[in-house]
C-alpha positions as CSV (number, residue, x, y, z in Angstrom):
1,X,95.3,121.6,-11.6
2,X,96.0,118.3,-13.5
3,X,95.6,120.2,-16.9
4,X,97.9,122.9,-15.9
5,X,100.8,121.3,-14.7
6,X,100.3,119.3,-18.0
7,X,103.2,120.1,-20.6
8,X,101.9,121.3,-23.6
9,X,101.4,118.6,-26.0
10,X,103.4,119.0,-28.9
11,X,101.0,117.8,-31.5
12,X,98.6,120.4,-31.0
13,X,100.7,122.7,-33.2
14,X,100.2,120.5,-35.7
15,X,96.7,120.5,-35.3
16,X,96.1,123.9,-34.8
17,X,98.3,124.3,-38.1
18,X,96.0,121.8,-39.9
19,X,92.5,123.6,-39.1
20,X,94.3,127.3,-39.9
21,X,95.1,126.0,-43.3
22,X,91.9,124.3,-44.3
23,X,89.6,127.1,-41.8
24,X,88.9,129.6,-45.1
25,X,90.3,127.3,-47.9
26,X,88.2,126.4,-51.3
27,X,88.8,123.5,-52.4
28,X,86.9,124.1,-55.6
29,X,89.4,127.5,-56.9
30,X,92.6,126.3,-58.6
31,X,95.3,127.4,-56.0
32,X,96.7,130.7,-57.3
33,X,96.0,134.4,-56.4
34,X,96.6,135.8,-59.7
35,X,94.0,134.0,-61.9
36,X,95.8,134.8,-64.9
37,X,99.0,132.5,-63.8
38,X,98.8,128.8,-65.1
39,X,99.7,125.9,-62.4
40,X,102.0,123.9,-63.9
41,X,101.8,120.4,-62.4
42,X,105.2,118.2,-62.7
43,X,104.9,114.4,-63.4
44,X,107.0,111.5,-62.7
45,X,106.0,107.9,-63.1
46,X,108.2,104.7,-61.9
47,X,107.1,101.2,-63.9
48,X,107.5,98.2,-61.4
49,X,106.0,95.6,-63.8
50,X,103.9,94.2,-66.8
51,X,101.3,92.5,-65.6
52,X,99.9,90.9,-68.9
53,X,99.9,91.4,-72.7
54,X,96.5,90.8,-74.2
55,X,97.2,90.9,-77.7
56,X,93.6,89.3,-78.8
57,X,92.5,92.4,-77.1
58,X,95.0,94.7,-77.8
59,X,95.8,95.9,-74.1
60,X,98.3,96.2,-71.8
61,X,98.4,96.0,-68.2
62,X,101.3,97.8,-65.9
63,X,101.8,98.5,-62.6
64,X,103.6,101.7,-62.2
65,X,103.9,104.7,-59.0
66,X,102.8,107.8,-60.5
67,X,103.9,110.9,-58.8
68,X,102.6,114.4,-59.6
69,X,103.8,117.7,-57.6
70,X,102.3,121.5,-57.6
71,X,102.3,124.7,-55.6
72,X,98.9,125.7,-54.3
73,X,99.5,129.3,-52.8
74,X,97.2,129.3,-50.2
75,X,98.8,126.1,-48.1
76,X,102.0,127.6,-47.1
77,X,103.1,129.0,-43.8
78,X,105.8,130.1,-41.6
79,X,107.1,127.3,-39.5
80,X,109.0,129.0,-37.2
81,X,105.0,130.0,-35.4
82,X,104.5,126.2,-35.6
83,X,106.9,124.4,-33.7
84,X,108.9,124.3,-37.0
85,X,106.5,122.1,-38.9
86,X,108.2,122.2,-42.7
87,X,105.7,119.3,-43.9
88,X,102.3,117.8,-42.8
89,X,99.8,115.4,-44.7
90,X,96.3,116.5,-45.8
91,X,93.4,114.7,-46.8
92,X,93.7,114.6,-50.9
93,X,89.6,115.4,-50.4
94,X,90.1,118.5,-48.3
95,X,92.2,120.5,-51.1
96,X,92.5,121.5,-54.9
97,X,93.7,118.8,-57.0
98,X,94.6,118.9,-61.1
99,X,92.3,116.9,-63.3
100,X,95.4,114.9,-64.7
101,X,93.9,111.4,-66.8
102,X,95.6,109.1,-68.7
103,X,94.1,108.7,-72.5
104,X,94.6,105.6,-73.0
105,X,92.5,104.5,-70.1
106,X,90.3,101.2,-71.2
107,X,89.6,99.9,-67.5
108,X,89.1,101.5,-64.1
109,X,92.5,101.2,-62.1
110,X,92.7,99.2,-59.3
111,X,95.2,100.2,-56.8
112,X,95.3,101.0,-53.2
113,X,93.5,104.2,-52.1
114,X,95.7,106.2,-50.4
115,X,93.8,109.6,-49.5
116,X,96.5,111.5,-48.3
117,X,99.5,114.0,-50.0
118,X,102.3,115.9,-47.9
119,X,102.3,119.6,-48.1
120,X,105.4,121.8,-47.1
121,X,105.5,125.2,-45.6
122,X,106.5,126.6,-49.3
123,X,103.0,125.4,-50.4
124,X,104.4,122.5,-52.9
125,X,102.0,119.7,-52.7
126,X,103.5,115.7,-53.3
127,X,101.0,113.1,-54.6
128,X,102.4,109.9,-54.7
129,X,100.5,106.5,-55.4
130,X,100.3,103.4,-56.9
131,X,98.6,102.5,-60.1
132,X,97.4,99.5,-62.4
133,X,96.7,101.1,-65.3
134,X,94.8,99.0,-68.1
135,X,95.7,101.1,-71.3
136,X,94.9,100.2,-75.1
137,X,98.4,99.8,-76.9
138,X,98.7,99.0,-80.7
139,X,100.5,95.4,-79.4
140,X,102.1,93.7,-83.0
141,X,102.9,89.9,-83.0
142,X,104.4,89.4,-86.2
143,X,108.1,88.6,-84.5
144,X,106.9,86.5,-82.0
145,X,108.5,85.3,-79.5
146,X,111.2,87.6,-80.6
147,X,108.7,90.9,-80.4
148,X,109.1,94.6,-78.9
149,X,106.3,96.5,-78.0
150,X,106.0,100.3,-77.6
151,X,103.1,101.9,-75.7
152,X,103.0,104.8,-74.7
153,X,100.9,106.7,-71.8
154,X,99.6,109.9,-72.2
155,X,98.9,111.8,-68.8
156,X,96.6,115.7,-69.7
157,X,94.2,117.6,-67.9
158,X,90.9,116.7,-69.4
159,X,88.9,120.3,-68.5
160,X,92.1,122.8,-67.9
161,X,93.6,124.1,-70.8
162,X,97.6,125.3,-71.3
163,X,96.5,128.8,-69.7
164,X,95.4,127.0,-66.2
165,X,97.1,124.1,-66.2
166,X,100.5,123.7,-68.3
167,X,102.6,119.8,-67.4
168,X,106.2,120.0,-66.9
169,X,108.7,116.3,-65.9
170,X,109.9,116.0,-62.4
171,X,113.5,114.4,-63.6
172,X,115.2,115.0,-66.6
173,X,114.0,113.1,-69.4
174,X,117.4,110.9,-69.7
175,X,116.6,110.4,-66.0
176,X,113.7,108.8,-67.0
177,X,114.3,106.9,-69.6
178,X,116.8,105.1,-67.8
179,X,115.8,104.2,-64.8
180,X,114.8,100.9,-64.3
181,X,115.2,100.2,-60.6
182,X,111.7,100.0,-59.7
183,X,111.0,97.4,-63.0
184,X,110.6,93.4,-61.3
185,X,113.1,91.8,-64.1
186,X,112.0,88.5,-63.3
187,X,108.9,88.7,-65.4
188,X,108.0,87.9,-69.2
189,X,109.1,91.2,-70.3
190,X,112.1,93.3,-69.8
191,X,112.0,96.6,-70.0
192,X,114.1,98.4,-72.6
193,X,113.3,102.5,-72.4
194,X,111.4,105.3,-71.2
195,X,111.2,107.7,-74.0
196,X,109.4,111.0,-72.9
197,X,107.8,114.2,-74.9
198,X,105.9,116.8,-73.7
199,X,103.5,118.8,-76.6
200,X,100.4,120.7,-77.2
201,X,97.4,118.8,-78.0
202,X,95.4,121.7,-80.6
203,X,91.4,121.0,-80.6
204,X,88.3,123.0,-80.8
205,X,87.9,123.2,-77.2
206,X,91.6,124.7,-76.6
207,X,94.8,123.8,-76.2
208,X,95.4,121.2,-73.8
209,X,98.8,120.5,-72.8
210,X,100.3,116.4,-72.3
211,X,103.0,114.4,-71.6
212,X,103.7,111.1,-73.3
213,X,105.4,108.1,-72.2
214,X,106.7,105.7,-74.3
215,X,107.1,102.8,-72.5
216,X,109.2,99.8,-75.0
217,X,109.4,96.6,-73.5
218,X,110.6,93.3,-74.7
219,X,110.2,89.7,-74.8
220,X,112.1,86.8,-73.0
221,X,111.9,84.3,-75.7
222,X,114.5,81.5,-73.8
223,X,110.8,80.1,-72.7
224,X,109.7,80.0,-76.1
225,X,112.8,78.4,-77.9
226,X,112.6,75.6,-76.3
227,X,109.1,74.9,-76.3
228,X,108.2,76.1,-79.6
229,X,110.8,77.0,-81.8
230,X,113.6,73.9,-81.4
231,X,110.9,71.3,-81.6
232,X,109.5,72.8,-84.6
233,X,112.5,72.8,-86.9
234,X,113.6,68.7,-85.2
235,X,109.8,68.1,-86.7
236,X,110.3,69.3,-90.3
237,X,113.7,68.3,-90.0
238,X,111.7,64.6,-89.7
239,X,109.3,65.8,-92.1
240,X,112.1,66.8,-94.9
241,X,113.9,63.4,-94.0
242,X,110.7,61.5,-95.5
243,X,111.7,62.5,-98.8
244,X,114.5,59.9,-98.8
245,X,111.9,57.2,-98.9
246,X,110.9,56.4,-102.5
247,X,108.1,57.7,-103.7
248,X,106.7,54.8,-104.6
249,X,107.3,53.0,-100.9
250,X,103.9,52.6,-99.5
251,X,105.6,53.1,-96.3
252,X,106.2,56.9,-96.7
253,X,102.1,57.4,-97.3
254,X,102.4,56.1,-93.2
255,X,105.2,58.0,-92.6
256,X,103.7,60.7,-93.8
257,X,100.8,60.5,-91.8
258,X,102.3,60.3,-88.8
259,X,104.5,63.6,-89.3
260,X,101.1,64.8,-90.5
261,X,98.9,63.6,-86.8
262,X,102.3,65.2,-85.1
263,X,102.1,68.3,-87.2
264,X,98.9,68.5,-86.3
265,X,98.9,67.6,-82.2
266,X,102.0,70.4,-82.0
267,X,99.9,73.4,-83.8
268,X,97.5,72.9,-81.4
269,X,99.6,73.0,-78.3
270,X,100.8,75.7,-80.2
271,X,98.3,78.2,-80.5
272,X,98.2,78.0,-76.7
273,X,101.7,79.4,-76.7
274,X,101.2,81.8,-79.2
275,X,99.2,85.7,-78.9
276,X,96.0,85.6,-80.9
277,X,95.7,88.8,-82.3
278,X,93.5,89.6,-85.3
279,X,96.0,92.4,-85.9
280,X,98.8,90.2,-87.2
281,X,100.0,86.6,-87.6
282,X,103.2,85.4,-85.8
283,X,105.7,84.9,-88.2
284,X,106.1,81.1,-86.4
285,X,102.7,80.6,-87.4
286,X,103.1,81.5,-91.3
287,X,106.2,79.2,-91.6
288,X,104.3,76.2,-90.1
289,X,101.1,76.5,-92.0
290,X,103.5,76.8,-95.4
291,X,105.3,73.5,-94.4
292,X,101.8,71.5,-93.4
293,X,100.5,72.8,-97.0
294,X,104.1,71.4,-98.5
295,X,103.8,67.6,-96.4
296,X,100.2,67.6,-97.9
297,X,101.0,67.7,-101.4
298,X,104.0,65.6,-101.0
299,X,101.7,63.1,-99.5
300,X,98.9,63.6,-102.0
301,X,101.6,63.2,-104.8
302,X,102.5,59.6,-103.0
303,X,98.8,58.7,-102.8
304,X,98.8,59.1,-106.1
305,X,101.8,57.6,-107.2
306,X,101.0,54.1,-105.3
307,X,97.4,54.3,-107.1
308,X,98.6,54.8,-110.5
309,X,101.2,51.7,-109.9
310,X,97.9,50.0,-108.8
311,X,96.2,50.2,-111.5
312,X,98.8,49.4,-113.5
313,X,99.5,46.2,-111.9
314,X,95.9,45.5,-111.7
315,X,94.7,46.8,-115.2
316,X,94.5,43.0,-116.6
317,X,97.0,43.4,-119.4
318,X,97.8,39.5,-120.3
319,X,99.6,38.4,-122.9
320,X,97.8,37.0,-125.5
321,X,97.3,33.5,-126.5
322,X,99.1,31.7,-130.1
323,X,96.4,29.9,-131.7
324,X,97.3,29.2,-135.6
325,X,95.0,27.2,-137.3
326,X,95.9,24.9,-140.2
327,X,98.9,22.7,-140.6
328,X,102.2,24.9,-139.6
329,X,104.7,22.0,-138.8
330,X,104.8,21.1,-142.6
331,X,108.9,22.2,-143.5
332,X,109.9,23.9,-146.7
333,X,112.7,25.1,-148.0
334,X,113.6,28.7,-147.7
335,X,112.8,29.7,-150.9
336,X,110.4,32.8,-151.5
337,X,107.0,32.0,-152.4
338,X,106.6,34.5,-154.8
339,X,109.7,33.8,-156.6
340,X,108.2,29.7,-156.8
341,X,105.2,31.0,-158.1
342,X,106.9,32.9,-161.2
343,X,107.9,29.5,-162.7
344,X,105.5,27.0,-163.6
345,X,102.1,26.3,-162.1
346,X,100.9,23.1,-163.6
347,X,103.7,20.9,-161.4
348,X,102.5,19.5,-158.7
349,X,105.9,20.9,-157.4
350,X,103.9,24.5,-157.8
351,X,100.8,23.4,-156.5
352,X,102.7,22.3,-153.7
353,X,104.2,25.8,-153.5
354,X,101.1,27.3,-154.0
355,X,99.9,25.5,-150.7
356,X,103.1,26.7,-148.3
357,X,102.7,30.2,-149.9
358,X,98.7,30.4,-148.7
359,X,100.3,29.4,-145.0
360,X,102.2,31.9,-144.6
361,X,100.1,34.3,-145.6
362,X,97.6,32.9,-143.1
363,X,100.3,33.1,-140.2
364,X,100.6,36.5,-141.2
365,X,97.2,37.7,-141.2
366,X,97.2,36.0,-137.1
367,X,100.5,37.6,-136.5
368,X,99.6,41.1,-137.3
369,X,97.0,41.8,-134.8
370,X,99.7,40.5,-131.9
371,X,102.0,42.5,-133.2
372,X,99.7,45.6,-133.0
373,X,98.8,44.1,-129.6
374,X,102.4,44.7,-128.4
375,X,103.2,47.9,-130.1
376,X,100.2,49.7,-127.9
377,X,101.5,48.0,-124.8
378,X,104.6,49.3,-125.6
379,X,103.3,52.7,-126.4
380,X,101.3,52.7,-122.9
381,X,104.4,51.6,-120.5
382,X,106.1,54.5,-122.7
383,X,103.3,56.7,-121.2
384,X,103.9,55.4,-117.8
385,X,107.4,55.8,-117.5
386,X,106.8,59.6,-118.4
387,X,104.1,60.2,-115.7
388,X,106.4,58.7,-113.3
389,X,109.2,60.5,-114.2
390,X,106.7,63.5,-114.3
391,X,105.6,62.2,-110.6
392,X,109.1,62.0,-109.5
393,X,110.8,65.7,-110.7
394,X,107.2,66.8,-108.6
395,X,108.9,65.2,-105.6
396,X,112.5,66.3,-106.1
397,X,110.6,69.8,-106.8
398,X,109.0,69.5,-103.7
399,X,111.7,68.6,-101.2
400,X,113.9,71.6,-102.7
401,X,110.9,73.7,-101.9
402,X,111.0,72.1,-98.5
403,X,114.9,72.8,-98.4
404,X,114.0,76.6,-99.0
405,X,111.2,77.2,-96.8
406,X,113.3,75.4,-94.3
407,X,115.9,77.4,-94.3
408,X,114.4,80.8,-94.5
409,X,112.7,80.0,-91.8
410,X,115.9,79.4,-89.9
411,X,117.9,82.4,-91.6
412,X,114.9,84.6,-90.1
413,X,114.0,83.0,-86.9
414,X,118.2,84.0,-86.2
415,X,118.0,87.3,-87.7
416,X,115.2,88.3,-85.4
417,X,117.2,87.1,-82.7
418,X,120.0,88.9,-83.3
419,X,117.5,92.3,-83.7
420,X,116.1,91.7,-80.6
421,X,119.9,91.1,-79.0
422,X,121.0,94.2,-80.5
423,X,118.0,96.1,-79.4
């Protein structure tokens, strides 16, 4: 009595709907009645957010909600004989489903398993989930932090070809490509475009059809420019001030090396910052390995300097001792000797002559060597002051080369900029 005076539950339409459509269905048959007709599948994909960059590895890691919609002719029904049920879930098991992969697949996915899709009385089936898709993306460093990367995502059947199972979009490619209401823009990376193309993939085992996405996201350098970039330039900004020092100012060899240790300390914090990628270097990276090799030679060249000034202070050079023998504080007349000896030689005025004549010739013969003594010192401090001067245009060449790397480093690091503003 109870169960007759019972309303009749509502919900047993449903059910009775749910076991008429799965009673004599086959899961394993694609969905059409005349075999001959392709099921064309239509895609749609949302991006909510890159999750990491792994340059070193070359990978990229999104989070996106993938959608995919087809018409399987065997799940429709009239819902006017069922309570007017337009749209029920199924269990994704229980029915046909395309064989739709992603090529660029280097990891399994990990997202939520939701087993179920809606199906309508017209027989259109909606698959919607969420994805973390791990793909391999051709990831290129060289403007960093300034960079823009373009991956793309290639969604095909991998056993279907064109004349089972053809791809088509869901929204209009311009649809797609701007949309960005799903992206989290508080990340690392913005996202710039969507760019779409659907095409026919030609190999021996048919012709397979495939949509591409090309996904082209951006940096947020702000991060970056103030840890990296502004205290780079105030340190070879420090670096190009040293040169003011003279070169021969044993101070600058410590100054040197301190900019050097500092140098040194910051590339170290800085390859934390910066992608490692054996693909390419950072452009960052170049710039302050070229200005490290230019602070070495300038501080080699100062090494250098100071130790040649060493050893010329320290190379014993004395000057030499007067010793004259005989008597040389006897006076006589300023007369030449030679001209005294042409008149007559039997005075003792002559003989007299004679003597002062054989004195000067022996203060000659002691003079002569200090004389050549002095003319080779002369002749070496000659040679000094050109390997100095030599040492010196090496540092004025040095600090202009400084100047110029300097300042196409700047020049650059603001072009870049202004590409990646304009992009």
């Amino acid at each position: 009595t109870l169960a007759i005076n019972t309303p009749h539950p509502r919900n047993s339409a449903l059910h009775h709907l749910t076991q008429q459509l799965l009673k004599n269905y086959h899961k394993e048959v694609r969905p059409v009645r005349d075999w001959t007709e392709a099921t064309t599948v239509y895609l749609d994909i949302y991006f909510c957010a890159v999750l990491d960059v792994d340059a070193q590895n070359q990978k990229l890691k999104t989070s996106l909600w993938y959608r995919e919609v087809w018409d399987d002719e065997f799940l429709s029904w009239n819902s006017s004989l069922y309570d007017d049920i337009i749209e029920i879930s199924l269990p994704l098991s229980a029915i046909w489903a395309p064989d739709i992969i992603i090529n660029e697949f280097v990891d399994s996915e990990r997202a939520p398993d939701l087993p179920y899709v809606y199906v309508n009385s017209s027989g259109t089936i909606k698959n919607s989930r969420p994805i973390h898709v791990v793909s391999a993306c051709s990831l290129e460093t060289y403007a960093f932090p300034f960079d823009i990367q373009n991956c793309s995502l290639t969604f095909n059947s991998i056993l279907h070809t064109v004349e089972d199972v053809d791809l088509a979009f869901l929204r209009s490619k311009d649809d797609i490509k701007h949309d960005k209401k799903a992206f989290l823009n508080y990340s690392e990376w913005e996202l710039l475009s969507v760019d779409s193309l659907y095409s026919i993939l030609h190999s021996s085992a048919g012709d397979f059809a495939q949509i591409q996405f090309n996904v082209v996201i951006r940096r947020r350098p702000l991060v970056y420019i103030v840890n990296l970039l502004i205290p780079s330039i105030f340190l070879m900004l420090v670096d190009l001030g040293s040169f003011y020092l003279p070169p021969t100012c044993r101070a600058r060899i410590v100054f040197k090396t301190s900019v050097l240790v500092s140098y040194t300390i910051f590339k170290v914090n800085m390859a934390d910052e910066m992608p490692r990628t054996t693909v390419s270097t950072p452009l960052i990276g170049v710039f302050f390995t070229v200005c490290m090799a230019l602070l070495i030679l300038s501080l080699s060249e100062s090494i250098l300097l100071v130790r040649f000034l060493h050893n010329v202070h320290c190379s014993g050079k004395k000057w030499p001792i007067l010793c004259f023998r005989g008597n040389i504080d006897i006076d006589w007349p300023g007369m030449d000797p030679r001209t005294q000896l042409a008149g007559v030689t039997d005075s003792p005025i002559s003989q007299e002559y004679q003597a002062q004549s054989g004195t000067l010739n022996e203060i000659c013969s002691q003079l002569q060597p200090i004389s050549n003594y002095f003319r080779t010192w002369d002749r070496e401090d000659q040679q000094e002051v050109k390997q100095l001067a030599l040492l010196e245009r090496l540092d004025r060449l040095l600090f202009y080369s400084y100047l110029v790397v300097l300042g196409l480093y700047t020049v650059t690091l603001c072009s870049l900029w202004m590409l990646w503003s304009s992009s």
